[in-house]
N, C-alpha and C positions, 0 to 999 in steps of 0.2 A: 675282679670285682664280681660278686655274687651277685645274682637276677632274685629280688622278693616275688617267691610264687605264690603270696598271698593273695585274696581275689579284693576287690576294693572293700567291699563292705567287714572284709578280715580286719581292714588296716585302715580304717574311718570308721566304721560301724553303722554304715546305712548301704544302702544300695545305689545302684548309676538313676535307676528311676528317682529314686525319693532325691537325689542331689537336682535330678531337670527341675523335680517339682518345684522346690525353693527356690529354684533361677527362674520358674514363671510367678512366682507366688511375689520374690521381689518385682519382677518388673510393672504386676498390677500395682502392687502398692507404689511404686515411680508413677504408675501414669494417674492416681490417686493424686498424690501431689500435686502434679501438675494440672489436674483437674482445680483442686483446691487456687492455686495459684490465679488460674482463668478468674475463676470466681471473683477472687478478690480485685482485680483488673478489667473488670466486667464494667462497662456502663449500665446505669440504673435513671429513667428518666420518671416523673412521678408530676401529672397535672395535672391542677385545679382549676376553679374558673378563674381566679383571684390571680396562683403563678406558677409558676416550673419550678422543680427542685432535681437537679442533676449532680449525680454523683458518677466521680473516677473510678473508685477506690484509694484514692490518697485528697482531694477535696471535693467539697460540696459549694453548690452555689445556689444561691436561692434567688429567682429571678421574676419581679414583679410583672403581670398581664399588662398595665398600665400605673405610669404616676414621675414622678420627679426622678427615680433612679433606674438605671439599667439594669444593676448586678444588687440587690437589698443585702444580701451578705455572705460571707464566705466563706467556709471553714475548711481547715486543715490539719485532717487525723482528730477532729474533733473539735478542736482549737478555732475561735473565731479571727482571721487574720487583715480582715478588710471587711467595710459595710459602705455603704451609701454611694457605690458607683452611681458618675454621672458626666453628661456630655455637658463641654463649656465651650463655647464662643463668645469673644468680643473683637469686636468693632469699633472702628477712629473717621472719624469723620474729613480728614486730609490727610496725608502725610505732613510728617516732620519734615520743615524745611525752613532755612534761617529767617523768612521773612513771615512766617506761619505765626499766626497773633493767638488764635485758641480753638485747639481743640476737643470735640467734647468724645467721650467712648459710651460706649453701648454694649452692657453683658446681657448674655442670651445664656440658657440651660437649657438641656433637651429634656422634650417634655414627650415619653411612651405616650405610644396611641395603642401598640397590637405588639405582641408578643405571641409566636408561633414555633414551632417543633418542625422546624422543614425535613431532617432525616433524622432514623434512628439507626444506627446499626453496631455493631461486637465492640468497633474498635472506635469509631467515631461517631459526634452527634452535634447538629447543628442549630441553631434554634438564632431565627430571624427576629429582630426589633423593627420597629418604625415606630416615625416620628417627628415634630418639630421642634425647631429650636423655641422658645418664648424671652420675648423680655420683660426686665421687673415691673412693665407698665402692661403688659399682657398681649404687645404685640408679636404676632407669632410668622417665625419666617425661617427659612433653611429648612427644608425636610431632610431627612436622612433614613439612612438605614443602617445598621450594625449589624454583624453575622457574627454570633459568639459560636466556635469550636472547640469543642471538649474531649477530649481522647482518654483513653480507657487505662489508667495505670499511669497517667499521669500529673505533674499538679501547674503544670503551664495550660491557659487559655488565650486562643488565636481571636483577636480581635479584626476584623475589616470593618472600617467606619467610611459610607458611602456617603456623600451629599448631592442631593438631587435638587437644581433649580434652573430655573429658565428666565430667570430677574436678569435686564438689560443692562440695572444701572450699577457700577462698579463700585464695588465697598472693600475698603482696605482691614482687611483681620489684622489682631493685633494679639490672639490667639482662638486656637482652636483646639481642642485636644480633650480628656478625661480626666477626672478629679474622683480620688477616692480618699474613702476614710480610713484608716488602719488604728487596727488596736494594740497597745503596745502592754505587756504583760512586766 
């Protein structure tokens, strides 16, 4: 088998130099990309005095200072996909038991007092509610606190829903949890 004693640039038509060049000249343009990619996975947090508007890079949530909902709306890629998050409690005035003649319930909604930005950072960001519950007569009881977390490049949000009281007397829930609106296309 014959050895080709041609030199590279004979037998390719560039030189060893100009072949490093374009293996550096690719890899800028990879860490380009991956630059671009950041970006788009980048949290983006944006306040006013009214509310927060926090974006992933795959949803957006827009979140009132104070009022009736926690989460005002939500979009995804654009798309509105939920509106009118809100905290729900109700209340029964005994338990069910066979000799139980009537019971009355008692619905409560949480009602924002303070909406805050606790951290900001690349990958995560948190932004604190408070608040109490009210009911449809205006009596207002159960404080709480919510901690919404939002991560960068993603389109799930971590909810902690705190309740803070020091009320003695025993009230049987008969729910408590979140109610949202969805748009349906």
């Amino acid at each position: 088998m014959e050895r080709d004693s041609r030199s590279y640039s004979e037998k390719y038509g560039e030189t060893a130099t100009q072949k490093d060049r374009k293996k550096v000249k690719k890899k800028k343009a990879s860490s380009r990309t991956a630059d671009d990619r950041s970006n788009k996975l980048s949290l983006s947090v944006v306040e006013t005095p009214q509310s927060i508007r926090i974006e992933t890079g795959i949803i957006s949530a827009y979140i009132p200072r104070q009022g009736d909902f926690m989460i005002d709306s939500l979009f995804r890629e654009g798309v509105k996909v939920g509106e009118k998050a809100r905290l729900v409690c109700n209340t029964q005035s005994e338990p069910v038991l066979e000799n139980t003649s009537q019971i009355t319930f008692t619905n409560y909604t949480g009602r924002l007092t303070s909406a805050t930005v606790e951290r900001i950072g690349k990958v995560r960001t948190l932004v604190k509610l408070e608040g109490t519950h009210r009911s449809e007569t205006g009596r207002e009881w159960l404080p709480f606190v919510v901690r919404l977390y939002f991560y960068a490049g993603s389109e799930q949000i971590k909810i902690v829903h705190s309740l803070c009281t020091t009320e003695i007397k025993i009230r049987i829930y008969s729910c408590l949890g979140h109610s949202y609106g969805c748009s349906y296309a």
